[in-house]
C-alpha positions in Angstrom: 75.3 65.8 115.2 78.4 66.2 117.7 80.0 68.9 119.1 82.7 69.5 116.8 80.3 69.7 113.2 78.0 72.2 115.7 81.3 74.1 115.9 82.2 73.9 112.5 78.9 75.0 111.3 78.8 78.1 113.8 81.9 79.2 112.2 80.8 79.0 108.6 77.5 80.9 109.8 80.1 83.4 111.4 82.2 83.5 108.4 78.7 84.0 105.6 77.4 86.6 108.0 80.8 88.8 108.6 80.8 88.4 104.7 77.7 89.9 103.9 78.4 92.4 106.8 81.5 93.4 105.3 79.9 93.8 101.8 76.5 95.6 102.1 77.5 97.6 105.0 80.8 99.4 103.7 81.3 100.7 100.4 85.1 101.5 100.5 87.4 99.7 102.9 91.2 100.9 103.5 94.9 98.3 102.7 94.8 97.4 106.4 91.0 96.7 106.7 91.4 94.7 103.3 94.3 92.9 105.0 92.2 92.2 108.2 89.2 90.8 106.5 91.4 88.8 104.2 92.9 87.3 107.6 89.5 86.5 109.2 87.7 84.8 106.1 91.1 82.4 105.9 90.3 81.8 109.7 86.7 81.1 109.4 87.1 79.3 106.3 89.9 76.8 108.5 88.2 76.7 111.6 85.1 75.6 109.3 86.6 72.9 107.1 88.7 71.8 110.1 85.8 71.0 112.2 83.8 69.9 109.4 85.8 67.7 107.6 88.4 66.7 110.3 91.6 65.1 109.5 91.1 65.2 106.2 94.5 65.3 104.3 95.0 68.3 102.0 97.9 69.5 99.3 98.9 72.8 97.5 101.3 73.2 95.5 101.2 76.0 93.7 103.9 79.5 92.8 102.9 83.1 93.9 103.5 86.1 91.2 107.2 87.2 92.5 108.2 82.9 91.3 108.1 81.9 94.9 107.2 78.2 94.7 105.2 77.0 97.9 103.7 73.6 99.0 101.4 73.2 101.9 100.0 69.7 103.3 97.8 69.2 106.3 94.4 68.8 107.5 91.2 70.3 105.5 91.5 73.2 107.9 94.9 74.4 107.4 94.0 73.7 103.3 91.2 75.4 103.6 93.0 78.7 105.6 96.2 78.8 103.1 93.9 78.0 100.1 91.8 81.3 101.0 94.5 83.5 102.0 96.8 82.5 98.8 94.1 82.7 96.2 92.5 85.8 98.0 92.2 88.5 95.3 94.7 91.5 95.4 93.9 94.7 97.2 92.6 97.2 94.6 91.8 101.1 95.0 89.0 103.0 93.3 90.3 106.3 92.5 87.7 108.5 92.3 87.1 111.7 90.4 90.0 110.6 88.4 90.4 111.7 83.7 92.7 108.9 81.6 92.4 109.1 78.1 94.5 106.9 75.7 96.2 109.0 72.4 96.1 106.9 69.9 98.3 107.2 66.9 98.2 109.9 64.9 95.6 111.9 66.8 95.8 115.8 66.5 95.6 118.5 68.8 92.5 120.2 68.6 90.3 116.6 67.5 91.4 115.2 70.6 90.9 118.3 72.6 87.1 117.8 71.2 86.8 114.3 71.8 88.0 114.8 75.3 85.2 117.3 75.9 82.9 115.5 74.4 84.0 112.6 77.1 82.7 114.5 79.7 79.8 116.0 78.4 81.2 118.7 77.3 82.4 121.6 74.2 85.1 122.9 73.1 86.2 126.5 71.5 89.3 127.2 70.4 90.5 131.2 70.4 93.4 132.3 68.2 94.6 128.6 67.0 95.3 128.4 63.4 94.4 125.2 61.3 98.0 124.3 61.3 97.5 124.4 65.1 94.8 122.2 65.4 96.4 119.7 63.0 99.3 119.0 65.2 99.5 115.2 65.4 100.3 114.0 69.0 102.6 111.3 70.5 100.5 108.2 71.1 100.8 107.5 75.0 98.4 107.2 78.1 97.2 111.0 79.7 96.1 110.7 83.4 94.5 113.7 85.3 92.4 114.3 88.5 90.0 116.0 85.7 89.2 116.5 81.7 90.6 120.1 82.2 94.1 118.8 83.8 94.2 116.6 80.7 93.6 118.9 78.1 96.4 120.8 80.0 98.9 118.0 79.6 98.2 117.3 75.8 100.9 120.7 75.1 103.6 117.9 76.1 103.0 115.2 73.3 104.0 117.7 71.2 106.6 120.8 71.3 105.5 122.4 68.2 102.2 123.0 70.2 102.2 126.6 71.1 101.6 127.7 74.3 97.7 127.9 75.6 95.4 128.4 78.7 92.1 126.8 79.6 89.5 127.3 81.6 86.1 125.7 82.5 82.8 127.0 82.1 80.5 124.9 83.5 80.2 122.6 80.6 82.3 124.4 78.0 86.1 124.2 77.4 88.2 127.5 76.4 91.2 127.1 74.7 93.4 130.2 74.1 96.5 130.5 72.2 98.7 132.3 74.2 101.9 134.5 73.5 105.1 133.3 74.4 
């Protein structure tokens, strides 16, 4: 084996061990650490097929999600880099602690109110609604939150003939109140 494949090989080693580093050791990683490891694999990756493969001709042609059209040609290595930095996926955030809950159509106000508790574990009790109330249908759209109560707190604005309420958590237990204007 020469030099060079001994070189090549140490940096696919280098690039399957920062790999495995970077996945087993941290669960969350920020944008500009996402950016930086995106960076090194397309380094590792070209410094590997590089010495590897040599002068081994290479083409992309390929067009990025804004309609940017793009062509690369060059040796295995700089394939190999562009190919892993293009394809790479996107940076994605896990929001945690986070309540979305679709509305379909015609959903009403107090069986969504249920369902929603039930989501979480949970039950709901309704003080001073009437039926009518509770049979409000509700404007089909998406209802984001940092929790189940701040959603049931938004549902008032699919609506206007919703009157005014209040809710509070008890442990598991949702209390909805009819309030007076």
């Amino acid at each position: 084996m020469t030099a060079t494949l001994w070189i090549g090989l140490g940096f696919l080693i280098t690039l399957v061990i920062f790999l495995m580093l970077a996945f087993f050791f941290k669960n969350e990683i920020s944008r500009q650490q996402y950016a930086i490891l995106k960076f090194l694999i397309a380094l590792s990756a070209g410094f590997s097929g590089g010495f590897l493969a040599g002068t081994a001709i290479f083409s992309l042609d390929g067009t990025l999600a804004n309609g940017f059209k793009f062509a690369i040609s060059g040796t295995s290595g700089v394939a190999l880099f562009f190919t892993v930095w293009f394809y790479f996926p996107e940076y994605t955030q896990t929001i945690r602690n986070a309540f979305n809950y679709s509305v379909g159509e015609n959903q009403l106000f107090g069986s969504t109110i249920s369902t929603i508790a039930k989501s979480v574990n949970g039950f709901a009790e309704f003080t001073g609604f009437s039926e009518e109330d509770l049979q409000l249908p509700l404007e089909s759209r998406q209802v984001n939150g940092k929790s189940a109560l701040e959603g049931i707190k938004k549902l008032k604005y699919l609506n206007p003939s919703i009157p005014p309420y209040s809710v509070t958590q008890l442990e598991d237990l949702y209390k909805i109140e009819k309030t007076e204007q």
